[in-house]
Residue frames relative to the residue before (quaternion, step in Angstrom):
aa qw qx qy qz dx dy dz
X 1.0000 0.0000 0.0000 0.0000 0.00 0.00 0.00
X 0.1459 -0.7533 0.6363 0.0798 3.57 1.05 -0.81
X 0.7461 -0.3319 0.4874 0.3092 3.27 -2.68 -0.04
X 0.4907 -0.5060 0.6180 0.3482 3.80 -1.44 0.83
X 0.1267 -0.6800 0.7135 0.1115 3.39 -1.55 0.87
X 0.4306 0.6541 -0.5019 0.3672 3.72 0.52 0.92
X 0.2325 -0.6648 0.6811 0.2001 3.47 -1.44 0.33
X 0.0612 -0.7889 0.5968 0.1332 3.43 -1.57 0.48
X 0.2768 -0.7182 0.5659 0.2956 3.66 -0.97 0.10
X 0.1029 -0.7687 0.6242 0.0941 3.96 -0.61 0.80
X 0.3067 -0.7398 0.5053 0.3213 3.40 -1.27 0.15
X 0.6827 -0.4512 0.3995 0.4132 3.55 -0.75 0.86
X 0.9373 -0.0846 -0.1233 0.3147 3.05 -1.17 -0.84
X 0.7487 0.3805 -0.4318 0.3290 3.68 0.32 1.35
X 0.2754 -0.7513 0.4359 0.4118 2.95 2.39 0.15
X 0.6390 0.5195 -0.5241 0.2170 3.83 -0.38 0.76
X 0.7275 -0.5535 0.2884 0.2851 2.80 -1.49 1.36
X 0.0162 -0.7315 0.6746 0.0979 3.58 -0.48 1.17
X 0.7463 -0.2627 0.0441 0.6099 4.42 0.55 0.31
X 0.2836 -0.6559 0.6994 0.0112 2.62 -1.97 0.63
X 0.0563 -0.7431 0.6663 -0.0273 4.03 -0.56 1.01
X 0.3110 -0.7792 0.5408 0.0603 3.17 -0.97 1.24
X 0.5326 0.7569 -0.0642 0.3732 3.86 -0.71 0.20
X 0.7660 0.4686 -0.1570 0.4112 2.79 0.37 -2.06
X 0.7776 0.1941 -0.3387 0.4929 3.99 0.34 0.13
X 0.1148 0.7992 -0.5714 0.1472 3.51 1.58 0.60
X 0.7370 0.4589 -0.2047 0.4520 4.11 -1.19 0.03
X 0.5763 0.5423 -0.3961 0.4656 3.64 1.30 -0.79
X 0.6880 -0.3265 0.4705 0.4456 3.17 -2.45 0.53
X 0.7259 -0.5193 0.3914 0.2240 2.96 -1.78 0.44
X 0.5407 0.6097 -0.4761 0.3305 3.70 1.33 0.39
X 0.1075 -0.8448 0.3831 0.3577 2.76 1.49 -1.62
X 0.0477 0.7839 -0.5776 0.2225 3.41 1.37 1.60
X 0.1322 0.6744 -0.7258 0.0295 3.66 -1.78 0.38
X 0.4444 -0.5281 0.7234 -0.0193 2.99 -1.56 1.64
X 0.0538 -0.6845 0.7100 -0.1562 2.80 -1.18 1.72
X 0.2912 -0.8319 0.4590 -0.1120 2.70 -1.56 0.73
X 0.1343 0.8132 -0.5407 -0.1681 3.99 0.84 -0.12
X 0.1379 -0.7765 0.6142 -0.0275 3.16 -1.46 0.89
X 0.6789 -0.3695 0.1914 0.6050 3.85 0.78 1.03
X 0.8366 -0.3565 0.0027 0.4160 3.50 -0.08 -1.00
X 0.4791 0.5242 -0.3995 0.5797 3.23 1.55 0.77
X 0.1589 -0.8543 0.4812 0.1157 3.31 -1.72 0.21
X 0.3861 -0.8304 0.3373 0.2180 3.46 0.23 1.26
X 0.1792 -0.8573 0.4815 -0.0350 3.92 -0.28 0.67
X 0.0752 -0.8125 0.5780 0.0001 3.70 0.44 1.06
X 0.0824 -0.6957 0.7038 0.1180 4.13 -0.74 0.57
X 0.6840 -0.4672 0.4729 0.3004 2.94 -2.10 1.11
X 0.7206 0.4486 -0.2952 0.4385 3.70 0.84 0.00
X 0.6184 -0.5662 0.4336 0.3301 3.34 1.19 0.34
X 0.7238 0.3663 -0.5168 0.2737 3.43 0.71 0.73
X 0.5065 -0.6854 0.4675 0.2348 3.55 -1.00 0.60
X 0.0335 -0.8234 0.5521 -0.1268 3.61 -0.30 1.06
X 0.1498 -0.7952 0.5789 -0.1005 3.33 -0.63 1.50
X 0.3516 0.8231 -0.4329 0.1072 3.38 -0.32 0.87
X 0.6873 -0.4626 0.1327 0.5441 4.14 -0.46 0.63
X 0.4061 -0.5459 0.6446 0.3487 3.21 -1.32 -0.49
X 0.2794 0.7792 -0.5306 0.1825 3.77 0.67 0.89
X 0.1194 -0.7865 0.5417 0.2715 3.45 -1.51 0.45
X 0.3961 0.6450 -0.5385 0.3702 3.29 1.22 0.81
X 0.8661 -0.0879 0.3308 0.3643 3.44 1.04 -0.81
X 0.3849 -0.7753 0.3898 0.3144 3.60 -0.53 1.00
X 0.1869 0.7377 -0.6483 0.0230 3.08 -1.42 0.80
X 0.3553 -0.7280 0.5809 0.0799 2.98 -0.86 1.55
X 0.3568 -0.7704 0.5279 0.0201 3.43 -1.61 1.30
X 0.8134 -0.1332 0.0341 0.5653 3.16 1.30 -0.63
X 0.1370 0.8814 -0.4521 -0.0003 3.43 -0.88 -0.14
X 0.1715 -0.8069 0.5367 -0.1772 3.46 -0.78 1.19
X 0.3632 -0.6485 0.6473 0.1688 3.92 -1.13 0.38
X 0.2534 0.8473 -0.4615 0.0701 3.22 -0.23 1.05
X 0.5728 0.2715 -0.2821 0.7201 3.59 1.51 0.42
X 0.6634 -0.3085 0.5877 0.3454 2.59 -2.68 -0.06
X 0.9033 -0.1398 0.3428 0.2168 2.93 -1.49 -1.03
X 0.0389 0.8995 -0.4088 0.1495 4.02 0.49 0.42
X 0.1214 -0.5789 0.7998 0.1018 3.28 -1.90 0.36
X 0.4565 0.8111 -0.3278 0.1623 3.35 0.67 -0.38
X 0.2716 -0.7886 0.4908 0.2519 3.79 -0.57 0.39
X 0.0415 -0.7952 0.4924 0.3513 3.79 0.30 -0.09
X 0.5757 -0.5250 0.6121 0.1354 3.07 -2.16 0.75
X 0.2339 -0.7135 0.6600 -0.0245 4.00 -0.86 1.11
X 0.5230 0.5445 -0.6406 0.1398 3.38 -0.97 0.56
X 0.7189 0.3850 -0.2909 0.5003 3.46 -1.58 0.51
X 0.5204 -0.6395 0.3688 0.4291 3.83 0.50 -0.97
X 0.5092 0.5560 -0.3593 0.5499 2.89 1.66 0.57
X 0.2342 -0.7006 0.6613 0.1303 3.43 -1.48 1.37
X 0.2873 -0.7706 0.5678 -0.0355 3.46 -1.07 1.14
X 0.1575 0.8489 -0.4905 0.1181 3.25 0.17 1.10
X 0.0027 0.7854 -0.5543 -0.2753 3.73 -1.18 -0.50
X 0.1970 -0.7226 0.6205 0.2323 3.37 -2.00 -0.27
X 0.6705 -0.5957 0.0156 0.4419 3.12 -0.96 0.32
X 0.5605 0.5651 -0.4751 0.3752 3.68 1.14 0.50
X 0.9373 0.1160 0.0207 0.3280 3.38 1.04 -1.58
X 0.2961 -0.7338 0.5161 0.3280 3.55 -0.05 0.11
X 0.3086 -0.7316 0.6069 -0.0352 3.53 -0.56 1.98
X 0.0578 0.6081 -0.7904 -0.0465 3.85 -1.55 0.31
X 0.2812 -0.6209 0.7314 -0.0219 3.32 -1.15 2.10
X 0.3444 -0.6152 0.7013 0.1051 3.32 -1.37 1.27
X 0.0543 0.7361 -0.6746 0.0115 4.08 -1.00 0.80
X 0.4485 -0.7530 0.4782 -0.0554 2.31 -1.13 1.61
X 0.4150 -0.6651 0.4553 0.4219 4.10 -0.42 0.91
């Protein structure tokens, strides 16, 4: 059965399920960790596998903007400032340029 590889979006103050997207950390190590991130109205998603997943801040519903493989392996949360996402793995320590 293993860890859920889904993300969800709840609403604060009644805790109810506003969606659920299955999948999304599909391909990850077997923990299925993700580093999150908010960024105004987007949110930056790092998988234990080293991909980087960019997608809205929506509560109607995922929708992924971009994505890319840019590390190794990771637990890591990344760090945002300037437009630049600063992440590492377990060899290197990576700075993703994001673009408006």
């Amino acid at each position: 059965m293993g860890p859920q590889r889904n993300l969800i979006c709840v609403e604060i103050r009644t805790g109810r399920l506003a969606w659920s997207k299955d999948g999304v950390l599909t391909g990850t190590a077997s923990n299925a960790h993700a580093g999150m991130i908010v960024m105004g109205d987007r949110v930056a998603v790092l998988t234990d596998g080293g991909r980087l997943i960019l997608m809205a801040a929506d509560e109607r519903g995922y929708r992924e903007l971009a994505g890319a493989q840019v590390c190794g392996h990771n637990w890591c949360n990344p760090a945002y400032a300037d437009g630049n996402l600063y992440l590492r793995d377990d060899r290197e320590l990576w700075c993703v340029r994001l673009l408006p």
